[in-house]
C-alpha positions as CSV (number, residue, x, y, z in Angstrom):
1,X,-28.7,-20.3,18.4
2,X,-31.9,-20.4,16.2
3,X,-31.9,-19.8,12.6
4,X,-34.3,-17.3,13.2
5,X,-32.1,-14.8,15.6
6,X,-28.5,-15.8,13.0
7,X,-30.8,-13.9,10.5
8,X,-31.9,-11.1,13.0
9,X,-28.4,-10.8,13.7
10,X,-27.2,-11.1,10.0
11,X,-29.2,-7.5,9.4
12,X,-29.1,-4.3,10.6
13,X,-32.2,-3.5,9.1
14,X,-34.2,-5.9,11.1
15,X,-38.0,-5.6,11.9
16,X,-37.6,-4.2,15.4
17,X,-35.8,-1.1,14.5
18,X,-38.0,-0.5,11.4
19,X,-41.5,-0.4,13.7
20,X,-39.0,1.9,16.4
21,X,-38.8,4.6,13.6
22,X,-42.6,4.1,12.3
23,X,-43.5,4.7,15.4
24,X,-42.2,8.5,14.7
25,X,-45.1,8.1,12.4
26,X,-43.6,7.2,9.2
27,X,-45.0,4.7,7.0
28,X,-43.6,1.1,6.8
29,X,-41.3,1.4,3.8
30,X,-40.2,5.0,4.9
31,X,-39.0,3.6,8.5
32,X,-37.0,0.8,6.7
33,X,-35.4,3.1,4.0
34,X,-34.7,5.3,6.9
35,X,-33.1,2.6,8.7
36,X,-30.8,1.9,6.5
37,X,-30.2,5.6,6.2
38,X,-29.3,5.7,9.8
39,X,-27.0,2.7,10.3
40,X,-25.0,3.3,6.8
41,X,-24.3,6.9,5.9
42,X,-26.2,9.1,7.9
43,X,-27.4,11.0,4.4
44,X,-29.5,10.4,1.1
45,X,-30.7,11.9,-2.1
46,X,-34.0,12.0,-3.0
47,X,-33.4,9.4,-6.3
48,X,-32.0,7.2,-3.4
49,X,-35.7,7.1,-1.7
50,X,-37.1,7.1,-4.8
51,X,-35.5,4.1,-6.0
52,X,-35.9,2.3,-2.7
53,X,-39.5,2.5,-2.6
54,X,-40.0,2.4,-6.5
55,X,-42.1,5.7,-7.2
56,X,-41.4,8.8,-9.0
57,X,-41.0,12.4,-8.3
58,X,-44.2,13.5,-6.7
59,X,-46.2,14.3,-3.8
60,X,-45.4,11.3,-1.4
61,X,-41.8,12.1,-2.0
62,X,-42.3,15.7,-1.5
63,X,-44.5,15.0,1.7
64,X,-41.9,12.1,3.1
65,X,-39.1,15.0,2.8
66,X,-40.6,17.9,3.9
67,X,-41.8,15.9,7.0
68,X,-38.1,14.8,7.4
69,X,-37.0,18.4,7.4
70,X,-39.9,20.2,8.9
71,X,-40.2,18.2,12.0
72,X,-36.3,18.9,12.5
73,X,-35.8,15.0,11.5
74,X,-33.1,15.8,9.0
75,X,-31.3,18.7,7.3
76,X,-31.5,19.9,3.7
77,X,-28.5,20.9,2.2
78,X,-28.0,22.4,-0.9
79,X,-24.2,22.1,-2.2
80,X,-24.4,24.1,-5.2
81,X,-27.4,25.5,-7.2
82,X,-30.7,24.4,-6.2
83,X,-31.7,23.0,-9.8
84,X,-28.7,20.5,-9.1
85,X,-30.3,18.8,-5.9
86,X,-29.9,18.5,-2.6
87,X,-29.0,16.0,-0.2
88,X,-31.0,15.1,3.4
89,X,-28.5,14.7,6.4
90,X,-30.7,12.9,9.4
91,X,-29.2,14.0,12.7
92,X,-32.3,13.7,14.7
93,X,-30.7,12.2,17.9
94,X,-34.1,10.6,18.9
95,X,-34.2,8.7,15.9
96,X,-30.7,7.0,16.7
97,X,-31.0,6.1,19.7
98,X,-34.9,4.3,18.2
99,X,-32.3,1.9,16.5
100,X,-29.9,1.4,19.8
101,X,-27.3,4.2,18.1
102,X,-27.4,7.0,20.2
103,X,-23.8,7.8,19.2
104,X,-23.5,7.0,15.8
105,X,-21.1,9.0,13.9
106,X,-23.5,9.1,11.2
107,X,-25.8,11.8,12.6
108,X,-22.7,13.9,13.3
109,X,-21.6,17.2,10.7
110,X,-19.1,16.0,8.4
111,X,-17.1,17.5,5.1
112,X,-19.5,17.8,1.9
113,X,-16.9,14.9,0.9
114,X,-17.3,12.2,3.7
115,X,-21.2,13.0,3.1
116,X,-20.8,11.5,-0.7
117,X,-18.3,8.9,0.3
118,X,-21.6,7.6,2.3
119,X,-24.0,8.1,-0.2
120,X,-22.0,6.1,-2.5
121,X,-21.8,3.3,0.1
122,X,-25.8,3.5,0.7
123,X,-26.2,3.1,-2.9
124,X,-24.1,-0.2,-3.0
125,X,-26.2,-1.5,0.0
126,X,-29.0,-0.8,-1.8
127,X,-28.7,-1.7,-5.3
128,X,-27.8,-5.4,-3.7
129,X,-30.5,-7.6,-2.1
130,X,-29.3,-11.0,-2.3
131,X,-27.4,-9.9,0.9
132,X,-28.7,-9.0,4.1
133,X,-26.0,-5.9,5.6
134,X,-24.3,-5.4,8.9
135,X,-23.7,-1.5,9.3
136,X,-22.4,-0.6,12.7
137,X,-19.7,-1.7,14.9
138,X,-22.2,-3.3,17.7
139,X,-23.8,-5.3,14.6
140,X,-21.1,-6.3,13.2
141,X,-19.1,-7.8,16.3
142,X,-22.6,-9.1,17.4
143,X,-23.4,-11.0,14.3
144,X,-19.4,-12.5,14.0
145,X,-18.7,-13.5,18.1
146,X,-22.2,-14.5,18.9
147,X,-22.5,-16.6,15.7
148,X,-19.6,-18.5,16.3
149,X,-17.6,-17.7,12.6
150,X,-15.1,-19.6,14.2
151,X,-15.5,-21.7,17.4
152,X,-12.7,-20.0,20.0
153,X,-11.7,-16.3,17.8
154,X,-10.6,-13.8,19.8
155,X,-12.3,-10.6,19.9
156,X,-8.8,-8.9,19.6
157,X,-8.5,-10.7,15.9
158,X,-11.6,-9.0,14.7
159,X,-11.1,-5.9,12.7
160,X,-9.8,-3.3,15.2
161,X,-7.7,0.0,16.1
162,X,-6.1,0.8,19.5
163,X,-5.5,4.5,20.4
164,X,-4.2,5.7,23.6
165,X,-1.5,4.4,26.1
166,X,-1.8,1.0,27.9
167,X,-3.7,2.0,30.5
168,X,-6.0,4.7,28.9
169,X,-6.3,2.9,25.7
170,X,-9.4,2.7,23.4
171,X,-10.5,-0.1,20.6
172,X,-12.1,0.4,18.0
173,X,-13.6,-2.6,15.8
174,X,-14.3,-2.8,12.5
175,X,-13.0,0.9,12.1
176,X,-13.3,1.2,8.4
177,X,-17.2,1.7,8.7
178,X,-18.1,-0.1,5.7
179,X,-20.9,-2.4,5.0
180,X,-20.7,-6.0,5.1
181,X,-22.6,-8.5,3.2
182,X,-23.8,-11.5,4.9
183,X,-25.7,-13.8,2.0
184,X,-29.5,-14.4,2.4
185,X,-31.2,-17.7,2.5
186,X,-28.3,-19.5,4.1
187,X,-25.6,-19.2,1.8
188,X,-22.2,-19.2,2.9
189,X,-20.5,-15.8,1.4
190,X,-19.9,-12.8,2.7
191,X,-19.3,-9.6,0.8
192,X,-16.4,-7.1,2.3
193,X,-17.3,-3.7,0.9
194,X,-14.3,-1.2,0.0
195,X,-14.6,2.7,-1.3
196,X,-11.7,3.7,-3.1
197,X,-10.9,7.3,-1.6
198,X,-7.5,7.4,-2.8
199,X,-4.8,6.7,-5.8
200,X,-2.9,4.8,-4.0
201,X,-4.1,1.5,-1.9
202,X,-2.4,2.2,1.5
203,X,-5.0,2.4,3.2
204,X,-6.3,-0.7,1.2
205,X,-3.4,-2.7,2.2
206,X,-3.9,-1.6,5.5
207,X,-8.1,-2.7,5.4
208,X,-6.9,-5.8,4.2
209,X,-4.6,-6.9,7.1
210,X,-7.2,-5.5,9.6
211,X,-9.6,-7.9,8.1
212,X,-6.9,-10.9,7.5
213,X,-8.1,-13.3,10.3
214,X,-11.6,-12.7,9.7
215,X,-11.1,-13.6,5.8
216,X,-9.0,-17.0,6.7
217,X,-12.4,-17.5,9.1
218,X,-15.4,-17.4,7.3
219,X,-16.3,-20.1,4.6
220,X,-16.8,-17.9,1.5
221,X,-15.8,-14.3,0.8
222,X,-15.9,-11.9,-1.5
223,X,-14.1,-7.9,-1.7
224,X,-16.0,-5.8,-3.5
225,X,-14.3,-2.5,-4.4
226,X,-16.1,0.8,-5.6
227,X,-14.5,2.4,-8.1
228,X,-15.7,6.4,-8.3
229,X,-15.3,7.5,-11.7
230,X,-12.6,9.8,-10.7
231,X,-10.0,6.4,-9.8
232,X,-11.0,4.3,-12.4
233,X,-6.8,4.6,-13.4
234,X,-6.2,4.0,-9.9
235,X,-7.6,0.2,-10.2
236,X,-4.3,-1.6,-11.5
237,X,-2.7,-0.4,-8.6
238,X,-5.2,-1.9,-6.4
239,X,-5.1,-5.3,-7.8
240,X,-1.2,-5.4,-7.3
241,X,-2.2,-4.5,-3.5
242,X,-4.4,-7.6,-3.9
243,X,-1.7,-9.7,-5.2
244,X,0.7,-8.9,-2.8
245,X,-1.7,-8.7,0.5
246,X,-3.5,-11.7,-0.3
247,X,-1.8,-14.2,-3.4
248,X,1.3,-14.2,-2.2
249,X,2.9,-15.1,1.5
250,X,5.5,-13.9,2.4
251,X,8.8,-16.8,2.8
252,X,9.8,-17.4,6.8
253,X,13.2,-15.7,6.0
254,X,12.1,-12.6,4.4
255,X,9.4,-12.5,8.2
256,X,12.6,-12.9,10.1
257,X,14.6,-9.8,7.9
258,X,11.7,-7.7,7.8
259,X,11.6,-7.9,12.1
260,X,15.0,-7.6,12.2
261,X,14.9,-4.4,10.2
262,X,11.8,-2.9,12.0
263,X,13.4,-2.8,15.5
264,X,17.0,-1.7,14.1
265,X,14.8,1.2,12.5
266,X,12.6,1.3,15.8
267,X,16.2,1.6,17.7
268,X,14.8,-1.0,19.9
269,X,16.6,-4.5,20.8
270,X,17.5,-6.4,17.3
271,X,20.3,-8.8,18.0
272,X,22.6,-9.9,14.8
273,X,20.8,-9.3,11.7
274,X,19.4,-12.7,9.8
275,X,21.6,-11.8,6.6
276,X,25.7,-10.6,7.4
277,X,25.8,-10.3,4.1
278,X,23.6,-7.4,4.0
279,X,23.6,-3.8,5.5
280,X,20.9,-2.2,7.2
281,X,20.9,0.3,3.8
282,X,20.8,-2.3,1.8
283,X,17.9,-4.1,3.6
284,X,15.9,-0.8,3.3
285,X,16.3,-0.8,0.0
286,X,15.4,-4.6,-0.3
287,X,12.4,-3.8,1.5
288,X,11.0,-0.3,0.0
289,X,8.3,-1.7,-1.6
290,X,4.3,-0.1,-0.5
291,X,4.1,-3.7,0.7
292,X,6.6,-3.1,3.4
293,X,5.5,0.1,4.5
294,X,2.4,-1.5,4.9
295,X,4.0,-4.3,7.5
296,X,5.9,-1.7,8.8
297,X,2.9,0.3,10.3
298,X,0.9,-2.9,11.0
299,X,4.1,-4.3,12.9
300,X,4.0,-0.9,15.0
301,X,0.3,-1.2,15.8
302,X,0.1,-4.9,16.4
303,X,3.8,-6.3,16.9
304,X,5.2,-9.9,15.8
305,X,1.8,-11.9,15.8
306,X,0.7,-9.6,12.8
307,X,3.3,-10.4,10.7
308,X,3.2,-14.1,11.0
309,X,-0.1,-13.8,10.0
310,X,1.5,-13.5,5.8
311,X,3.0,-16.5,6.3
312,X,-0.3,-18.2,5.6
313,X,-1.4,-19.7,2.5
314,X,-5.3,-19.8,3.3
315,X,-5.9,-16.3,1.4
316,X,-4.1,-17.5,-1.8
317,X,-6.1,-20.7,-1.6
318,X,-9.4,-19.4,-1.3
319,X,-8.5,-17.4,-4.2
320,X,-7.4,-20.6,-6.3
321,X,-10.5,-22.1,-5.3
322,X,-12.9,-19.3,-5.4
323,X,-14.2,-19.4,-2.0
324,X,-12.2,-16.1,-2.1
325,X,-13.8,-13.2,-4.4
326,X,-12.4,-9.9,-5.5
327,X,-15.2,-7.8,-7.7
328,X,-14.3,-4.0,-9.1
329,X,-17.6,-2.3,-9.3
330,X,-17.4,1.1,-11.1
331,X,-19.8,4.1,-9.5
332,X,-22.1,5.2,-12.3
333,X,-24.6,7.3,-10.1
334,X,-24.4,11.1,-10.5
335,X,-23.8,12.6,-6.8
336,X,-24.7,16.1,-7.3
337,X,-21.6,18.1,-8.3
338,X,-19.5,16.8,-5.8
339,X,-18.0,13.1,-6.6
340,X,-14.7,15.2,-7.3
341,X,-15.0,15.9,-3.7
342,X,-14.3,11.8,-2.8
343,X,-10.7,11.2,-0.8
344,X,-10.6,15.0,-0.2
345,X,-12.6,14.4,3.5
C-alpha cells in the first residue's frame, strides 16, 4: 500500500468527500468543516465554524447558516433563549450518503445531551491538527485491517460489541464512537479520545478493555480524556481506573479464582474452586472491587480469552517507557446552557 492511500485512509476528512459536499454548492472550506461535522457529531455552534475557518461574526457566517437551514441542510435549534445561541443539527440524508454514510447515527434526533456530548468531541478534533482523525466505524476498521497495524489481527480483536443470539447476532466495532488520532507526517502515535459522561469510570474500564488488543498493537499511543467542567472531581477516580486497567496485570492465580468465581456465580460448570481455603462469600468479597465487576461483564461478553488478555505486561510497559500516553484535558468551551446536560443522554 502507497503512502499516499495510508494517508487517505488515516482521515476521514479526505479530499474526495470534501469536493462530494461542495458540489451541494458550498465553498471549499465550508464542505470540509461540514465534513467533519458529518462524520463526528452530527451538530455545531456557530463559534465552532467560526473558529474553523478563522472569521468573525458576520455576513458569510450568516449566509453559510441560513443556506444550511433554508435549503433543509440542517436544523436550528434553540435550547433556551435565543440571545444564548443556538446549535445547527445536519440531518440532510443526501449529504451523508455524499460522504459514503447513509446511515450514520449522526444525522439521527438525539437528547439535547448526546447533541453536546458531540459538540464537545468536534471541538477536540478540531482544536488538534497535528493529527489526522478517523470518525466512523467503516474508517476506522478500514484504516487499522487494511493498514496492517499488526500483520495477522483478527477483526474480532478490534474494538467491538455483539448483540443478539448466535445465529441472529450483530457486531458492532469500535462502538464507543469516539475520534481517533492517527499522527500526521508519519509519526507513529495514535491518540484514543475519551468523554467523561459519568462519575464513575465503568464505562471507562469497560472502553479500555474493548480497546486492550489494539493498544498492545500499535507502536505509540496516547488516551486523552475530556474532562467537562462538571467531572473535574471525578478525575482521581479515573486515573485509579488507569492504574488498575492498564499498570497493573493481574497474577495467573488471581485469573484462575476470578473464573472459578464467575461460573459458580453464572451457575454454570466450575469444578473444585482454586483456593479450599476460601468460600465462595469470601471470594466475593476478595473480589468486589469496580475492577472485578468490570471483568465480570467483559468475561460474560467475551468469555476466558478476555481475561487472559490482563495477564500481559505490554500496557504497563509502554507506560514505563512512554510509548503509552495518558493526557486529562479539561473542557473550557461554553456549550450554551446545557453542559450540565452531559451523562444525562
Amino acid at each position: 500500500m502507497t503512502d499516499l492511500s495510508v494517508r487517505s485512509l488515516s482521515d476521514s476528512v479526505r479530499q474526495e468527500r470534501v469536493d462530494a459536499i461542495a458540489a451541494f454548492g458550498f465553498t471549499e472550506r465550508q464542505a470540509r468543516f461540514l465534513v467533519y461535522v458529518l462524520v463526528h457529531s452530527g451538530v455545531f455552534l456557530e463559534r465552532q465554524y467560526r473558529s474553523f475557518a478563522g472569521i468573525a461574526h458576520g455576513q458569510k457566517t450568516h449566509d453559510f447558516l441560513r443556506k444550511l437551514v433554508g435549503r433543509g441542510y440542517a436544523t436550528a435549534i434553540t435550547p433556551g433563549a435565543l440571545h444564548r445561541g443556538r446549535l445547527f443539527h445536519v440531518q440532510y440524508k443526501p449529504l451523508y450518503q455524499a460522504i459514503g454514510e447513509p446511515d450514520n447515527r449522526n444525522r439521527k434526533p438525539a437528547s439535547l445531551g448526546r447533541f453536546v456530548e458531540r459538540l464537545m468531541l468536534l471541538d477536540a478534533v478540531l482544536a488538534d491538527p497535528r493529527f489526522t482523525w478517523l470518525g466512523t466505524e467503516r474508517d476506522k476498521l478500514a484504516y487499522f485491517i487494511l493498514c496492517s497495524v499488526r500483520e495477522g489481527m483478527r477483526k474480532d480483536e478490534y474494538p467491538h460489541i455483539t448483540f443478539g443470539e448466535i445465529k441472529d447476532q450483530t457486531v458492532r466495532y469500535f462502538p464507543d464512537k469516539l475520534p481517533i488520532g492517527v499522527e500526521v507526517n508519519g509519526g507513529r502515535r495514535h491518540v484514543f479520545v475519551y468523554l467523561i459522561t459519568r462519575a464513575t469510570p465503568t464505562d471507562f474500564r469497560l472502553f479500555l478493555h474493548r480497546h486492550g488488543e489494539l493498544l498492545r498493537t500499535v507502536p505509540e499511543w496516547t488516551i486523552r480524556i475530556l474532562v467537562p467542567r462538571a467531572f473535574r472531581k471525578a478525575v482521581a477516580l479515573y486515573r485509579y481506573a488507569i492504574r488498575d486497567e492498564l499498570a497493573t496485570p493481574l497474577r495467573p492465580s488471581t485469573l484462575e479464582e476470578l473464573e472459578w468465581l464467575f461460573r459458580v456465580q453464572a451457575k454454570a460448570k466450575a469444578g473444585p474452586s482454586p483456593d479450599p481455603t476460601l468460600s465462595q462469600a469470601a471470594m466475593e468479597k476478595k473480589y468486589r472491587s469496580a475492577r472485578f465487576r468490570a471483568l465480570r461483564r467483559i468475561w460474560e461478553r467475551e468469555g476466558h480469552a478476555a481475561l487472559r488478555a490482563t495477564l500481559s505486561h505490554t500496557l504497563r510497559d509502554r507506560l514505563e517507557i512512554g510509548r503509552g500516553r495518558i493526557e486529562f484535558v479539561a473542557l473550557s468551551h461554553q456549550y450554551l446552557q446545557l453542559a450540565s446536560l452531559v451523562g444525562v443522554a
